[in-house]
C-alpha positions as a Python dict, from the first residue, in 0.01 Angstrom:
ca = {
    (1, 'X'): (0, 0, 0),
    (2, 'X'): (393, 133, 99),
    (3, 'X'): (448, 251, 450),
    (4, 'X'): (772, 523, 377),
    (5, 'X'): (934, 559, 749),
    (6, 'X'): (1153, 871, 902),
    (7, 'X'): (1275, 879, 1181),
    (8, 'X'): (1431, 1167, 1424),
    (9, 'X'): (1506, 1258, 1762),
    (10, 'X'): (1589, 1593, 2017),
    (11, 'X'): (1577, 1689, 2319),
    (12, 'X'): (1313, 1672, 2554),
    (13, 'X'): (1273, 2023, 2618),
    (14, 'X'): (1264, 2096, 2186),
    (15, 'X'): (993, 1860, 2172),
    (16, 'X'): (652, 2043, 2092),
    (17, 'X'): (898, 2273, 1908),
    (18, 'X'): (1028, 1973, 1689),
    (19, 'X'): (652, 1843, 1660),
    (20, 'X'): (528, 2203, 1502),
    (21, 'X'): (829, 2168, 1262),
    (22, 'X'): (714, 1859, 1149),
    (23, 'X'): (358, 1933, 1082),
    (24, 'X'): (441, 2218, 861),
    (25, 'X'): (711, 2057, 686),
    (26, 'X'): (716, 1637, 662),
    (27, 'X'): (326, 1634, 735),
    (28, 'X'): (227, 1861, 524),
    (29, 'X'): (417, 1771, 189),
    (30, 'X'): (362, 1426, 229),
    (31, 'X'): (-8, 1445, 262),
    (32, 'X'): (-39, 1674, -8),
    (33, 'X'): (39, 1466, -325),
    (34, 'X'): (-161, 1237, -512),
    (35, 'X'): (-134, 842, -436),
    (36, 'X'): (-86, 945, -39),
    (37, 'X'): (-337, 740, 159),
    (38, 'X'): (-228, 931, 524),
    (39, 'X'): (76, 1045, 756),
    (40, 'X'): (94, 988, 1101),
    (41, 'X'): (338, 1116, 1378),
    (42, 'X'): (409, 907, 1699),
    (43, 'X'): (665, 1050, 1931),
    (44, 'X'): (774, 921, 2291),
    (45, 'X'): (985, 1110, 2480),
    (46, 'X'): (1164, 1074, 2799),
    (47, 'X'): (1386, 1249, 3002),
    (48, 'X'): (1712, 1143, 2798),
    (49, 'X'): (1517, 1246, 2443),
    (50, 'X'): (1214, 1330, 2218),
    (51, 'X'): (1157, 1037, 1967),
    (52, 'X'): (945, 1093, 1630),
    (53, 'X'): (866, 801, 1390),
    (54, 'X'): (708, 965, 1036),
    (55, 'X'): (488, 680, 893),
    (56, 'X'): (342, 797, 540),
    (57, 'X'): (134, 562, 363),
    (58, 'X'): (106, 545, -32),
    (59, 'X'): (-76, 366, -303),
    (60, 'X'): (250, 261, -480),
    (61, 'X'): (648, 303, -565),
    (62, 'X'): (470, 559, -862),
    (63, 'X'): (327, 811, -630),
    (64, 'X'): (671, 819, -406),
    (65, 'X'): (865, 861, -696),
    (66, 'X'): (670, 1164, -793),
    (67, 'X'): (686, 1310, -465),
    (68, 'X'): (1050, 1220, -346),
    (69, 'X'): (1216, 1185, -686),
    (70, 'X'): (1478, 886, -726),
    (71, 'X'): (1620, 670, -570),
    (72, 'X'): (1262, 691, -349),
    (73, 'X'): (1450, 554, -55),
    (74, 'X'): (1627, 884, 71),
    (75, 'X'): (1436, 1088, 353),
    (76, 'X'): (1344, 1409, 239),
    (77, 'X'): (1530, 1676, 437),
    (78, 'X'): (1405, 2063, 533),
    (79, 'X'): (1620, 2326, 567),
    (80, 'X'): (1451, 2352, 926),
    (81, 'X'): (1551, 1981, 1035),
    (82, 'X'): (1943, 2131, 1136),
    (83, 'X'): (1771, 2334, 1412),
}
């Protein structure tokens, strides 16, 4: 199994708005293709910022490939990640 890792932060106050983003975009896609075992979303936040670690697990380099394309080691970006 490959844990695939991305990582973001905002502002306190943007946090539940940040979190919503993520489960419709990062969540979403990455749980949806074949060879992906799970996602997860931990996020701490404080008063200085909102913290959010992506952990996606996957059954082998194979089934990232085919869902991120090469190189596999890029984070996929949304168009809703600059807000």
């Amino acid at each position: 199994m490959i844990a695939r890792i991305g990582e973001g932060e905002t502002r306190p106050e943007h946090a539940d708005a940040h979190l919503e983003i993520l489960k419709w975009t990062g969540v979403l896609d990455d749980a949806a293709p074949e060879g992906n075992r799970s996602v997860f979303v931990l996020a701490r936040v404080s008063r200085e910022k909102a913290e959010f670690l992506l952990l996606a697990l996957w059954d082998d380099w194979d089934s990232i490939g085919a869902f991120a394309g090469e190189p596999v080691d890029p984070a996929r970006y949304y168009s809703e990640d600059d807000a």
